[in-house]
C-alpha positions in Angstrom: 89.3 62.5 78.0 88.6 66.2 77.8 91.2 68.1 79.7 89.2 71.4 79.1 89.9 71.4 83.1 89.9 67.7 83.8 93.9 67.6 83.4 94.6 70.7 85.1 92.6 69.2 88.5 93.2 65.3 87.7 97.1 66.4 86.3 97.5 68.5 89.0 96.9 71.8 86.6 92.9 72.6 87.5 91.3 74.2 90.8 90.9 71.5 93.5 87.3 71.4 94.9 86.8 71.1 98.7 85.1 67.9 100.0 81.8 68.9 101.6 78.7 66.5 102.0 75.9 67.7 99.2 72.7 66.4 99.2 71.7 66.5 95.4 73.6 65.8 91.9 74.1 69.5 90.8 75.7 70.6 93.9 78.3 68.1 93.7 78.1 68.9 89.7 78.8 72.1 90.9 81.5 71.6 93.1 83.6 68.9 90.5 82.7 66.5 92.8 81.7 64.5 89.8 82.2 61.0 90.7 79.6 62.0 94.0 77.7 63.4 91.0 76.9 60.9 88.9 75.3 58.1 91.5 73.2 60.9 92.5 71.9 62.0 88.8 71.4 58.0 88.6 69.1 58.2 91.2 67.5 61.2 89.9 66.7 59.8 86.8 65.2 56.2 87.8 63.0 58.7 89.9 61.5 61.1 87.6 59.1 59.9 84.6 59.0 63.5 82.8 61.1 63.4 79.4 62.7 66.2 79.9 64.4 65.8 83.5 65.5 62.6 82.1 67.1 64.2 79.1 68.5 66.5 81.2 69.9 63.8 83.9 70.9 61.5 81.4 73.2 64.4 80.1 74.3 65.5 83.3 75.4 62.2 83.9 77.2 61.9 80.6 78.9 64.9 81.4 80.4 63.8 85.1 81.9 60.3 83.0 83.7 62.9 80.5 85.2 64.5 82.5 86.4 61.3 84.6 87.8 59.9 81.6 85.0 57.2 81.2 83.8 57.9 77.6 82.3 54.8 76.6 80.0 55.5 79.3 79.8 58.9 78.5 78.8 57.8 75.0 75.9 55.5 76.3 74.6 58.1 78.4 75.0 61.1 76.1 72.8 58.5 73.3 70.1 58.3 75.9 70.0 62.2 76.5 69.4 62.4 72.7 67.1 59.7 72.2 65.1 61.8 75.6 64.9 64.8 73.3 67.4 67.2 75.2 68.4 68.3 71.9 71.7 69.3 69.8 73.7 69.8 72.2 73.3 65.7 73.3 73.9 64.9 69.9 77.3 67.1 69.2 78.5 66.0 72.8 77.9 62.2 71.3 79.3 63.0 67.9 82.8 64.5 70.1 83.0 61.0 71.9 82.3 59.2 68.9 85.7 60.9 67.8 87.3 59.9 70.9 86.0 56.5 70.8 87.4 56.2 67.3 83.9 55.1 65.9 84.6 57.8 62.8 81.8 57.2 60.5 79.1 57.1 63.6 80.7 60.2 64.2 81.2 61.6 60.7 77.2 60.8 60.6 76.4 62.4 63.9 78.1 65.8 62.6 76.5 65.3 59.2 73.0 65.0 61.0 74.1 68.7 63.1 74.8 70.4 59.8 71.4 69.3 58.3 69.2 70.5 61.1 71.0 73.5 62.2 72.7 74.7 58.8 75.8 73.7 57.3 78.4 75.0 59.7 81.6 75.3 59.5 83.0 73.7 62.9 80.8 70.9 61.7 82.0 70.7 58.6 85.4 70.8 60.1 84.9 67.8 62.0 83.3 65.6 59.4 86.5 66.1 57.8 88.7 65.5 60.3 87.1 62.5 60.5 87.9 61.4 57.4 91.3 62.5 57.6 91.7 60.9 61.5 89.9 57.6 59.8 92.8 57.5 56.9 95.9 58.2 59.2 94.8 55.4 61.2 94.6 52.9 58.8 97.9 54.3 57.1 99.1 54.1 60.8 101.6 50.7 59.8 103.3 52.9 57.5 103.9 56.1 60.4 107.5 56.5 61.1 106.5 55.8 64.7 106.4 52.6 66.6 104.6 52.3 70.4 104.3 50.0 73.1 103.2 50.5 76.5 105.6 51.1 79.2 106.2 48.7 81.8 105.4 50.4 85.0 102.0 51.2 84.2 98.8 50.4 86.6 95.2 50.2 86.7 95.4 53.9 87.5 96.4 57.1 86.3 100.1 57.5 84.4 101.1 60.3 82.9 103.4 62.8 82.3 106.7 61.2 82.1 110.1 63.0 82.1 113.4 61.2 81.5 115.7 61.9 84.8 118.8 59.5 83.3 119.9 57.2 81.5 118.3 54.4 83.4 115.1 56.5 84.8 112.3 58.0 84.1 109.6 60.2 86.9 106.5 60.6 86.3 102.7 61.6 87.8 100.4 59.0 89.0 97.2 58.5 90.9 97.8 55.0 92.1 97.3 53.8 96.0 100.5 54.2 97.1 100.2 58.3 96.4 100.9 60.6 99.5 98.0 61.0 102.1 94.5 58.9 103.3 91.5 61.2 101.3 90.3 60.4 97.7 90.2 63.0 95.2 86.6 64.1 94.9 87.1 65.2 91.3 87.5 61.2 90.4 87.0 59.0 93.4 90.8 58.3 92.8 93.4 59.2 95.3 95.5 62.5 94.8 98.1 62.5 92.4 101.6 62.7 93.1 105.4 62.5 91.4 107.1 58.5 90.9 110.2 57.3 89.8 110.8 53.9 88.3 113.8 52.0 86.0 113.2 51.5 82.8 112.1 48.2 82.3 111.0 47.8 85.7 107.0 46.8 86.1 107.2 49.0 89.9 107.5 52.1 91.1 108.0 54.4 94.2 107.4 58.0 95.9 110.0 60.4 93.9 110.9 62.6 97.2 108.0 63.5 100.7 109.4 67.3 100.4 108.2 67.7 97.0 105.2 65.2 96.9 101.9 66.3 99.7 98.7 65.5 100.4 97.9 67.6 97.3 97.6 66.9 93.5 101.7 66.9 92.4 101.6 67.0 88.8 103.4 67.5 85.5 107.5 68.4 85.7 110.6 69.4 84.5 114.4 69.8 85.6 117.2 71.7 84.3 119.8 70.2 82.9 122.0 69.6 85.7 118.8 67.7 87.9 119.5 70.7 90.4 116.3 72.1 90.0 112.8 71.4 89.9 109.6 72.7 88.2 106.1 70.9 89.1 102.5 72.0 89.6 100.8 72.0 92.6 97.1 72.3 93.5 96.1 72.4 97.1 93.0 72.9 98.5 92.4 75.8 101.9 89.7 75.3 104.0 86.4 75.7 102.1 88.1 77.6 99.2 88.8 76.3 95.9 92.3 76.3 95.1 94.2 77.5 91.8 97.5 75.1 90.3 100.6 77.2 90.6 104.2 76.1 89.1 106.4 75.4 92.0 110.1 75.3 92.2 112.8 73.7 94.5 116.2 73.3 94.6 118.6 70.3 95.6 121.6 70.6 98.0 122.9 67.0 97.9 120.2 64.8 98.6 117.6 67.2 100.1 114.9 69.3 98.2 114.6 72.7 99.8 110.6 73.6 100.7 108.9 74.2 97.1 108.0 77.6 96.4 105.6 79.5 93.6 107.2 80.8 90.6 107.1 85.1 91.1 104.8 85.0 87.6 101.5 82.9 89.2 98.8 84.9 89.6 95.3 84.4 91.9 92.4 82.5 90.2 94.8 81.1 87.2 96.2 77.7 86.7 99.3 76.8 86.0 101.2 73.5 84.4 102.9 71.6 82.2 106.5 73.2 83.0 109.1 72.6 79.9 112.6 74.1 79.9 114.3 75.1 76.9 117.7 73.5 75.9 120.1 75.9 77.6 117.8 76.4 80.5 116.5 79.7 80.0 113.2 79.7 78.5 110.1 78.1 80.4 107.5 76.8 78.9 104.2 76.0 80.5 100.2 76.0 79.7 97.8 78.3 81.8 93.9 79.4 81.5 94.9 83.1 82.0 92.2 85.3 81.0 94.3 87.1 78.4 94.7 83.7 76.1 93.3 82.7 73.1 91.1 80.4 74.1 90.8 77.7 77.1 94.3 76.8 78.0 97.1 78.3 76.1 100.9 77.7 76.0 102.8 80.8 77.4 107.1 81.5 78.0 109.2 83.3 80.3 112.2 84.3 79.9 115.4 83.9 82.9 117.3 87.0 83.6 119.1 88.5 86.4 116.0 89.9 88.0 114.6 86.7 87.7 111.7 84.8 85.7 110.1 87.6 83.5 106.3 88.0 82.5 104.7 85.2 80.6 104.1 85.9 76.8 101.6 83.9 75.1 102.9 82.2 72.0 100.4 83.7 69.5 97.8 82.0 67.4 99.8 79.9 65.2 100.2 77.9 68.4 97.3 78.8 70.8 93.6 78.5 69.5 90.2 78.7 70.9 90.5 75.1 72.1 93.0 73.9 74.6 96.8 73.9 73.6 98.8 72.1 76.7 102.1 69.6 77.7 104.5 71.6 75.7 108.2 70.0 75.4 111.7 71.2 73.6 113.6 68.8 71.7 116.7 71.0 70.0 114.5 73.3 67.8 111.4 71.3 67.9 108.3 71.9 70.0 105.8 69.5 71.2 102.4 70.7 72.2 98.9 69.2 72.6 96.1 70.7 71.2 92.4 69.7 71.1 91.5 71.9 68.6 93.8 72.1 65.5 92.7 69.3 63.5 93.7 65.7 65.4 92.0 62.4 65.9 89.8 63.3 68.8 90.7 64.2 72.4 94.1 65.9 73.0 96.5 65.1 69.8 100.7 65.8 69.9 101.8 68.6 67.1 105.0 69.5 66.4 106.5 72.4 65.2 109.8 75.0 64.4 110.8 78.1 63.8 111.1 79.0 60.3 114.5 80.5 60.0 113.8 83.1 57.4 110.7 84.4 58.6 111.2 84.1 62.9 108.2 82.8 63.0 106.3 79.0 64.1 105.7 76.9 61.2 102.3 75.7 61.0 101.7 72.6 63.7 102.1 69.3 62.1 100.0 66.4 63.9 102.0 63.0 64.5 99.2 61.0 63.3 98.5 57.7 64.2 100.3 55.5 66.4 101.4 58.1 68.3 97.9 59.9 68.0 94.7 58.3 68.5 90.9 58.7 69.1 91.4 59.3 72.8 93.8 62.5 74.7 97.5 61.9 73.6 99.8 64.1 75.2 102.9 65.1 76.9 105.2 63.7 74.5 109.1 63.4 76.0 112.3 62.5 74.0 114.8 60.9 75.2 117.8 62.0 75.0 119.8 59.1 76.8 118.6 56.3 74.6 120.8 54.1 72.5 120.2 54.4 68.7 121.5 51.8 66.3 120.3 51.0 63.2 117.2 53.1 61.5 116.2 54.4 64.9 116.2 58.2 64.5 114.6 58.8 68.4 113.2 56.9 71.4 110.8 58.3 73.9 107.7 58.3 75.7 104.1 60.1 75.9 100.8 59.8 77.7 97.6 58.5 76.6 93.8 57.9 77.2 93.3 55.2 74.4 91.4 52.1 75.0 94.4 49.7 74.3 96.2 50.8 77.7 95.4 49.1 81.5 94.3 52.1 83.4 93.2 55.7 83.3 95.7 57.0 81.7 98.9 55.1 80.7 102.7 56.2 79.4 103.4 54.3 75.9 107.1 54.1 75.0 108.3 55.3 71.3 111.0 54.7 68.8 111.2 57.1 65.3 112.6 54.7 62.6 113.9 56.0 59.0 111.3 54.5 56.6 112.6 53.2 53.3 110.5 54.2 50.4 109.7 52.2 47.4 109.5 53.7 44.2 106.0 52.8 43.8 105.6 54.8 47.5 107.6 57.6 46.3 105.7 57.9 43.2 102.0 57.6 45.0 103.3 60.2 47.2 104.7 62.9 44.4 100.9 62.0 43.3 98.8 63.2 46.5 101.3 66.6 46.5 99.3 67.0 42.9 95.5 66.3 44.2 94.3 70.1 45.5 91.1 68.5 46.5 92.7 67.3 49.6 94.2 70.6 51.1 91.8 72.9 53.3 92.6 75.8 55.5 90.1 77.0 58.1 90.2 80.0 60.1 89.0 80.7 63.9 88.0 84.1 64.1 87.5 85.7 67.9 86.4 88.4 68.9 87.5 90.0 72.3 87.3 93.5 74.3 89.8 93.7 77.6 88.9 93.2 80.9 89.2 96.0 83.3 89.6 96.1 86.8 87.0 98.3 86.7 84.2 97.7 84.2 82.9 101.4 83.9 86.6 103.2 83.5 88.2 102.6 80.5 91.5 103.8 82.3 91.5 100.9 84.6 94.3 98.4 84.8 93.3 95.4 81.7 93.2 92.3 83.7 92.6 90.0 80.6 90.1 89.5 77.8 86.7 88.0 77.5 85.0 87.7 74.4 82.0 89.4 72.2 79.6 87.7 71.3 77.0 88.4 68.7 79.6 91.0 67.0 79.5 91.7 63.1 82.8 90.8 61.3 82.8 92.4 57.7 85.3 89.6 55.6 86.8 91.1 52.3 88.7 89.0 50.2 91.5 90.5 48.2 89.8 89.2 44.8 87.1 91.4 46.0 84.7 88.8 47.2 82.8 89.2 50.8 81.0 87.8 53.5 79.6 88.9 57.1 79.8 86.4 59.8 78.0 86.6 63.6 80.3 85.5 66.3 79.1 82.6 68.7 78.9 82.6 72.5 82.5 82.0 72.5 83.0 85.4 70.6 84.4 83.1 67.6 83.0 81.3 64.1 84.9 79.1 61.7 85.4 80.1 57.9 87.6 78.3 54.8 89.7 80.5 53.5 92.0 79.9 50.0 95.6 79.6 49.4 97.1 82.3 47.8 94.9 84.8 48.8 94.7 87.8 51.4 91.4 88.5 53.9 90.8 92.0 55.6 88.2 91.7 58.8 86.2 94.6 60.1 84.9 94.0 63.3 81.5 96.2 65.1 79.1 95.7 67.3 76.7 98.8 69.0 78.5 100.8 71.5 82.0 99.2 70.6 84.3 100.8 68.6 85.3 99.1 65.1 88.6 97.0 65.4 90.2 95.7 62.2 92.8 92.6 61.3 94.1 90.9 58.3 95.7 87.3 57.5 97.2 86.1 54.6 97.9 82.6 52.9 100.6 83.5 50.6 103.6 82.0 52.0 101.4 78.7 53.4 103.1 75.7 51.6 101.0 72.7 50.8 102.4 69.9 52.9 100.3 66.0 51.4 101.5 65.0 55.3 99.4 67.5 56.6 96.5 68.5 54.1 94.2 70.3 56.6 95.1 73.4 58.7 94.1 75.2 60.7 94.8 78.8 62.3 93.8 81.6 64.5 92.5 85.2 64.2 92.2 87.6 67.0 90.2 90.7 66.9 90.3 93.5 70.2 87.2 95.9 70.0 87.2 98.2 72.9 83.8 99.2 74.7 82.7 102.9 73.9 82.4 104.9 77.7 80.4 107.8 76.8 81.6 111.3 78.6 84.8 109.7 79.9 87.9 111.4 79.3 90.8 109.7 77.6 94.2 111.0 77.6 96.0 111.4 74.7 99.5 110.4 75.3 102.7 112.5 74.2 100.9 115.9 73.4 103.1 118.4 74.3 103.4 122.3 73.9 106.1 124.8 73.7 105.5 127.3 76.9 103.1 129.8 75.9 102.5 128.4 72.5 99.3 126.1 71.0 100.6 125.0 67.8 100.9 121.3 67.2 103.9 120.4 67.2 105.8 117.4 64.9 105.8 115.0 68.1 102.1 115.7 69.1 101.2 114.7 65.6 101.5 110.2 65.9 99.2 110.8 69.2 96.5 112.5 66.8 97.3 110.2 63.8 95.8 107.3 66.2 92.5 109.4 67.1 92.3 109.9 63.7 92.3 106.7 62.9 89.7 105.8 65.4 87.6 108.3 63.7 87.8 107.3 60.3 87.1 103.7 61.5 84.1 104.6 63.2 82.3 107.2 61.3 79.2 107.8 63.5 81.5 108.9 66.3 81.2 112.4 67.6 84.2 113.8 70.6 84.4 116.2 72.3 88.6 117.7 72.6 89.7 119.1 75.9 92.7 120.9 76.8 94.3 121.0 80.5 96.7 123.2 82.1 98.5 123.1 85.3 98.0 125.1 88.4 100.5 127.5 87.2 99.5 130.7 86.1 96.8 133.3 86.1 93.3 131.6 85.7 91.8 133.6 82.8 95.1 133.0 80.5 95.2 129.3 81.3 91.2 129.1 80.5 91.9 131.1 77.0 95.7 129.0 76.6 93.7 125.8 76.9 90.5 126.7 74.6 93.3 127.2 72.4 95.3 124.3 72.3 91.7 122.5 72.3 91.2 124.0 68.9 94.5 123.3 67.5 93.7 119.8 67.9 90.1 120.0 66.2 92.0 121.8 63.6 94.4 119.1 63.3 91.7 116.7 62.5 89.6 118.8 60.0 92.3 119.5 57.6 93.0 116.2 57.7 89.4 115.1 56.6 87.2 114.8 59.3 84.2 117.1 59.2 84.2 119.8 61.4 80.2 118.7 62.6 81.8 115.9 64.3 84.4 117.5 66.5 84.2 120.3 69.2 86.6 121.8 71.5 86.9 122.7 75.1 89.9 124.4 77.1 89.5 123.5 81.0 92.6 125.8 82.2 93.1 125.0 85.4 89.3 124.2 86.4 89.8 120.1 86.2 93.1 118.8 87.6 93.8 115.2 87.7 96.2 115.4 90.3 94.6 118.0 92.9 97.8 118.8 95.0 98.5 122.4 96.5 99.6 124.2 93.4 102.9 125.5 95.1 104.0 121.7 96.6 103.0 119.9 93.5 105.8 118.2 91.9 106.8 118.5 88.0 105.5 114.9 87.3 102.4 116.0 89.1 102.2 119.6 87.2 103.0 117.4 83.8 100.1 115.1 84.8 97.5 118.2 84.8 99.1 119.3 81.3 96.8 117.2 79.5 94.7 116.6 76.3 92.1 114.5 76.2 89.2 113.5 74.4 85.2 112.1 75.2 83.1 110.4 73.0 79.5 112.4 73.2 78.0 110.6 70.5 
């Protein structure tokens, strides 16, 4: 299944689409209404006799049985679309089910056939090796640590998401009849989701509580430690609106739940999911599409204090990527997380990582291979930490998954981690594959991004998130000295292989941004033979150039009556000068601001002063003089136009400015 937005809406986590009759396929396309969708797109194409509407139909179609989880569908239809000519982008949609479907050498060809006709590309590349590398791991899967079965309480629908409450149960999110309310889910044709409990070992399950569960999608949760308190996801549809998934929270007071609530942090038109809480209960964990991310879905914290949940902070690239990065879970120092784009078996795959002790930072993610990962979305993996273990069992647990072998949509597949005991012959075939450097890659995801402002033409707006550049020139300069220029896509990204041992500097340009530069190195990456190909993420801000707008330089201050820089003025012009050296075609313009304070004619003279200072500033520290030019305002341009003798100090310090405009 592609959860790109399927598991947000299906697993409670996407924006719920209003039922309203349509009368054609891509309305209801449109609208996620994609089960409605694809009989009507049947129609369409046993109507038409053009090739290209029944490329396009047959695609269309393909497209609505992806994202209900039908991919062997999806695959018969996406083959049609290819075999009408629609092009490509049939063919890499078919190749990306092939993966799914586990068919790796259809696949492998498929993504071989891409790089021939459209030049060898790295993401293809990429993928023909991962599926050699997802081909291996599953036929090396009876010698995994890892044992699965499927869980006794699954059904012909939807299971997934499981959370251990006890020692004898487990809760988890399901789309089966018995869910809250009378309307189907337009998304799937399915009823809404809601929140089950069950017994272990029991085939059965029932409604988990009516305050938490509604007639909306319930989805993915968590507890603290004590079972006092809940975290789910809700996404509930208004009226004609389209509805975003917040994380909710209640609390228990003997056997009631008090009325759910948002969490302070959930913001309009972003989903929210996947809540995990950290051991001690102080950290939450949960996956969102804010604008801000990486990519599609990224995995984000906040922190408990005594004002309450703090700000979410995105975990970085080591986690997040340009793909989807979802279901994270804490087990002591480990973290769980699915990902559909660091290099797995197909759909959604589980990675685990830790904190490197020395360093403070996230150790590079480690996929679980197969059994526990498999062609199709694998996710949501829980331990649990009630379980009995004798013997060699190191862990029991459960996770979710998409894979053929189950009996519905989705199903919950039980675990156990047993010690392997190692031959010598297995010890010594494994010392051997640490030796074979033909088997270790690294890849890099470049992307390129400028922020999003609350207002598009002022640069002084509030940032509201990131979107990304495409079509941008990234200079690559390689430590030995070797270099490379790469476009980015319509995603504002492109894939390169970079070395071990090495050290990369980017430059990134486009016309009318200014340059913005980054670096990564592989000099502490350790070659692990359990995980040969990695993966990681680069992420480049260049900001728009607003012509004539004045920018305020923070921290430049005066002593009364005085124009000379002074020592704390100077990290403030250190930055511009920076920005100048970085981008040599740029001309500015310096402008210096005084209050209301004063006679006019010495403020105008003071500020043409200080103006000059700063030009000054810049010239003797290397930038030509051609390029700069100064201009005192006095008191001629206030930004806070108050009457001079009620003004306040902050608003006197507000007019007691130096800026700069780009002019050129």
């Amino acid at each position: 299944m592609d959860k790109g937005l399927l598991i947000f809406l299906l697993f409670s986590i996407t924006a719920c689409s209003f039922v309203e009759k349509v009368k054609d396929g891509e309305t209801a396309y449109e609208r996620k209404q994609y089960a409605i969708a694809a009989e009507m797109f049947m129609e369409e194409y046993e109507s038409t006799n053009l090739e290209d509407q029944k490329g396009r139909k047959a695609f269309l179609i393909a497209e609505c049985y992806h994202h209900m989880n039908k991919n062997k569908t999806a695959i018969q239809w996406y083959a049609k679309s290819y075999k009408h000519e629609y092009g490509n982008i049939a063919l890499k949609k078919l190749a990306f089910a092939l993966k799914k479907d586990e068919q790796y050498e259809r696949a492998f060809k498929s993504f071989n056939i891409l790089m021939q006709e459209e030049g060898n590309s790295l993401e293809y590349r990429r993928e023909a090796t991962a599926c050699q590398q997802a081909a291996d791991w599953k036929e090396q899967m009876d010698d995994n640590e890892y044992q699965v079965d499927l869980a006794t309480f699954n059904s012909e629908s939807a299971e997934y998401a499981p959370f251990v409450f006890g020692a004898d149960q487990v809760l988890f999110t399901s789309d089966r009849k018995s869910s809250t309310g009378d309307s189907k889910y337009p998304w799937t044709g399915n009823d809404y989701s809601d929140i089950f409990i069950t017994n272990k070992g029991a085939s059965n399950a029932s409604l988990f509580d009516q305050v938490i569960n509604s007639d909306a999608n319930e989805g993915t949760l968590t507890f603290t430690s004590n079972r006092e308190n809940i975290f789910f996801s809700r996404c509930n549809s208004e009226g004609e609106e389209d509805a975003y998934c917040k994380l909710m929270f209640a609390s228990r007071k003997g056997n009631r739940w008090s009325e759910p609530i948002p969490l302070p942090f959930n913001q309009e038109n972003v989903n929210y999911g996947h809540p995990a809480l950290s051991v001690n209960d102080s950290v939450l964990f949960f996956s969102s599409n804010h604008p801000d991310g990486k990519g599609g879905y990224d995995i984000y914290y906040s922190q408990l204090s005594e004002e309450g949940w703090g700000e979410p902070i995105n975990m970085g690239p080591m986690i997040n990527s340009v793909g989807d990065e979802k279901f994270p879970s804490i087990h002591q120092d480990t973290l769980y997380f699915s990902s559909d784009h660091h290099i797995g078996m197909g759909g959604l795959d589980i990675f685990k990582t830790y904190v490197n002790q020395q360093t403070r930072n996230w150790m590079p993610p480690y996929n679980l291979q197969s059994p526990i990962n498999s062609g199709g979305d694998d996710f949501a993996l829980v331990v649990d930490e009630f379980a009995i273990k004798r013997g060699r069992i190191l862990q029991k647990g459960y996770f979710s998954s998409s894979r053929t072998s189950g009996v519905g949509n989705d199903d919950i597949y039980s675990f156990e981690k047993v010690k392997k005991i190692l031959t010598k012959e297995e010890i010594a075939e494994k010392e051997k594959e640490k030796e074979g450097d033909d088997r270790y890659e690294i890849y890099l995801v470049c992307k390129i991004v400028e922020p999003l402002l609350a207002d598009p033409e002022n640069p002084k707006s509030k940032r509201i998130g990131k979107k990304p550049v495409k079509d941008a020139q990234v200079s690559i300069r390689e430590i030995s000295g070797n270099s490379d220029i790469e476009t980015t896509d319509n995603k504002g990204t492109f894939i390169i292989k970079i070395d071990f041992d090495s050290k990369y500097n980017f430059e990134a340009s486009k016309s009318d941004y200014l340059t913005g530069k980054s670096t990564f190195s592989t000099y502490n990456i350790e070659k692990d033979p359990e995980n040969p190909v990695l993966t990681f993420n680069v992420e480049i801000e260049i900001n728009k150039i607003y012509y004539n707008k004045e920018i305020t330089l923070d921290n430049i201050y005066y002593d009364l009556d005085k124009w000379d820089i002074r020592s704390d003025a100077e990290p403030a012009l250190n930055e511009l000068l920076v920005l100048l050296n970085d981008n040599p075609n740029l001309n500015i313009q310096l402008a210096s601001h005084t209050d209301c304070q004063g006679e006019i004619n010495y403020n105008q003279e003071l500020s043409q002063k200080r103006a000059q200072s700063a030009v000054d500033y810049l010239i003797n520290n290397g930038i030509e003089s051609y390029r700069l030019s100064a201009k005192g305002f006095g008191e001629n341009a206030l930004a806070v136009n108050c009457e001079c003798l009620d003004c306040t100090e902050d608003q006197h310090q507000a007019n007691r400015r130096t800026t700069f405009s780009i002019i050129q």
